[in-house]
C-alpha positions in Angstrom: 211.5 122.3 228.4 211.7 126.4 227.4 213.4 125.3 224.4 211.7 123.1 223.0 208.4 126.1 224.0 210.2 128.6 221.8 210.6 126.7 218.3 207.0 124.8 218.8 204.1 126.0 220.7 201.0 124.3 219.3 200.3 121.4 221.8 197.8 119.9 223.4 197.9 119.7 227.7 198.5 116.3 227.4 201.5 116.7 224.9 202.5 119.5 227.5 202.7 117.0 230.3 204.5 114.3 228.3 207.7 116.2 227.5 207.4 118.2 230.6 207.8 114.7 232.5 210.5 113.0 230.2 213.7 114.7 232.2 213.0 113.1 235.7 212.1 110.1 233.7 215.1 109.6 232.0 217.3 110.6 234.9 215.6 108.0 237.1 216.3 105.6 234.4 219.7 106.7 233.4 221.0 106.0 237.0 220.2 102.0 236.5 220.4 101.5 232.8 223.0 104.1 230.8 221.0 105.5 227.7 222.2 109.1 228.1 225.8 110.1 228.3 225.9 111.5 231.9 227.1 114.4 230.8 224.3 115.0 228.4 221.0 114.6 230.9 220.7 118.3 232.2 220.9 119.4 228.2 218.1 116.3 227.5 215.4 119.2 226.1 217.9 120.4 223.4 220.7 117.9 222.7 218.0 114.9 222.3 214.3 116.0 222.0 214.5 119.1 220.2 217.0 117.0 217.9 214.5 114.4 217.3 211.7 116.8 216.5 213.8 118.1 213.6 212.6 115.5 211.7 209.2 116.9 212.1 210.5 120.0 210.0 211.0 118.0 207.0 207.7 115.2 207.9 204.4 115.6 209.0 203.3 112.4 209.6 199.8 111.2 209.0 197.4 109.5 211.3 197.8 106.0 211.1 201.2 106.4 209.7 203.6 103.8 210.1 207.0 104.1 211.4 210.1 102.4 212.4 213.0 103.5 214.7 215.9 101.8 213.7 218.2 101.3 216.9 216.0 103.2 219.0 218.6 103.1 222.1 216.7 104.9 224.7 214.1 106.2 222.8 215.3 108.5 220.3 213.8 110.1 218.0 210.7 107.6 218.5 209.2 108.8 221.7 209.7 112.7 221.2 208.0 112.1 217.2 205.5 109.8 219.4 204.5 112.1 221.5 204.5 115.2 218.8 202.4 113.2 216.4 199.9 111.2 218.7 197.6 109.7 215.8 201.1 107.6 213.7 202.0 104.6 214.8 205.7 104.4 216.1 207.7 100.6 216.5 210.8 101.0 218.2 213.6 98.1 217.7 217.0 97.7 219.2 218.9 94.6 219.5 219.7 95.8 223.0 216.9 94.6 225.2 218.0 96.1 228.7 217.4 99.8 226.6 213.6 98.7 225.1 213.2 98.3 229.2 213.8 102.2 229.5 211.6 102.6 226.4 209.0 100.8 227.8 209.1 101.9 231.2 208.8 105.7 230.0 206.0 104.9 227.6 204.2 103.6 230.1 204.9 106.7 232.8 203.7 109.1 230.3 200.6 107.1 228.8 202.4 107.2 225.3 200.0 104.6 223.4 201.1 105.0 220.4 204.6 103.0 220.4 205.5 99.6 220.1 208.9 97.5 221.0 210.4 95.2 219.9 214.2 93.4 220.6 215.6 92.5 217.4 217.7 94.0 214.6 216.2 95.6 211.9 217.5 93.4 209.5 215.5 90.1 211.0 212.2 91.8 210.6 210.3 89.7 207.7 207.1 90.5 208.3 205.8 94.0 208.6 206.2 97.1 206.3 206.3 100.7 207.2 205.4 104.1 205.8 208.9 105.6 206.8 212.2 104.6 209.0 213.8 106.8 211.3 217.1 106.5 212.9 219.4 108.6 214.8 223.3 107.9 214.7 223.3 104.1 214.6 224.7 103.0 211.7 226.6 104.6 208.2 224.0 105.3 205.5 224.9 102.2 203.3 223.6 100.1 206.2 221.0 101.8 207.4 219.3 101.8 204.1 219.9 98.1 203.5 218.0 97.5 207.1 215.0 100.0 206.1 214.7 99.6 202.2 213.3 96.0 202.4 210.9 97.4 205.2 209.5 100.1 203.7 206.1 99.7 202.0 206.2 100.0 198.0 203.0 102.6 197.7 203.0 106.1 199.8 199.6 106.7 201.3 198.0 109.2 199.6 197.4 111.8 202.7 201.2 111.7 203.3 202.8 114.6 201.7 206.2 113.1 201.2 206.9 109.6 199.5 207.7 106.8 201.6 211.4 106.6 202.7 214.2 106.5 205.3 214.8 109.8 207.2 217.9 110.0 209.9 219.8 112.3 212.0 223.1 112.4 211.5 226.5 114.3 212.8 230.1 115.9 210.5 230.9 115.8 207.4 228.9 113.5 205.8 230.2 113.5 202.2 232.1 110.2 201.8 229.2 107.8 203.9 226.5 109.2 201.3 228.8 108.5 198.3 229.7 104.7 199.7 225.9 104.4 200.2 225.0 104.8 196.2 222.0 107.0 197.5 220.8 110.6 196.8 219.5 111.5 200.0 218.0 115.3 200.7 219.8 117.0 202.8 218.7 119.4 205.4 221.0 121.7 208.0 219.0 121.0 211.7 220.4 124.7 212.5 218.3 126.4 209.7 215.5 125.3 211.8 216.7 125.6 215.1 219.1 128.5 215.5 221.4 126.7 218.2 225.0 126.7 218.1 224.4 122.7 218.8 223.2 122.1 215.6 225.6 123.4 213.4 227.4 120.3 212.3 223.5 118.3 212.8 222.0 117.1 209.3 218.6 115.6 208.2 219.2 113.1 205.7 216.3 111.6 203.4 216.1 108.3 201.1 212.9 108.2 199.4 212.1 104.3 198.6 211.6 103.7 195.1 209.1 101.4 194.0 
């Protein structure tokens, strides 16, 4: 929890609670249903919840803000973005259903109302839209935009400082999935905003939809 506390410090006691209680949480969980690599649980705070609030270095999301987590898994980066932006609206899909359980469960624990789940792939969803999509290591770029692109809405809301689009988390060297992808995402190092050695190799990617 401290390190998340040094890099952010502006929440409310609520939002203080929330991520204070998502360790126990997700180790309960983890010992029945395997979202976390066991390895990974007593580093939860940095390797997956101060990684999924990197994208709220490049995105301040709106209220009533629309977004989709493609291939949530266990919940990330929806529930930490959830939690650090209570007024957006968060859908979290996977086409793994016993995973939405964990999602679900932890909502629940923490009174996180602002997510919904759903088990399906993002490619069957016909009918909603979304401000953004978010994603952390599911799928190569090329596919992940071909799931999100149709999804997106057309028109960017006009308190939202950035244009609609797909933003994802992403590991290595990423130079030969962006050029098979025929996009021009921005790029962003996660270690120029947090100053861990974990990060290093960590990127922010970001598609903007065009209309």
């Amino acid at each position: 929890m401290d390190i998340i506390l040094k890099y952010f410090d502006d929440f409310s006691s609520t939002q203080l609670k929330q991520f204070a209680a998502l360790k126990d949480l997700y180790k309960e969980w983890n010992e029945k249903i395997n979202v976390i690599s066991r390895k990974d649980i007593d580093a939860i705070y940095l390797h997956h919840i101060l990684h999924s609030l990197s994208i709220a270095a490049i995105a301040n999301f709106k209220p009533n803000t629309e977004i989709i987590d493609i291939g949530c898994g266990g919940g990330f980066p929806g529930i930490p973005l959830a939690i650090f932006f209570p007024e957006a609206k968060f859908h979290l899909v996977d086409s793994i259903g016993k995973k939405l359980k964990v999602v679900e469960a932890v909502a629940e624990a923490i009174q996180l109302k602002n997510i919904t789940v759903q088990h399906t792939r993002a490619e069957a969803i016909k009918n909603k839209k979304f401000d953004f999509a978010i994603s952390r290591a599911v799928a190569p770029l090329k596919e992940l935009w071909s799931w999100s692109n149709p999804l997106l809405k057309k028109t960017t809301h006009p308190t939202q400082e950035i244009t609609n689009g797909l933003i994802c988390l992403k590991g290595g060297d990423l130079h030969q999935e962006i050029a098979d992808s025929n996009t021009k995402p921005s790029m962003m190092s996660v270690y120029e905003i947090f100053k861990e050695d974990f990060f290093k190799e960590k990127f922010i990617l970001y598609v903007k939809k065009h209309g």
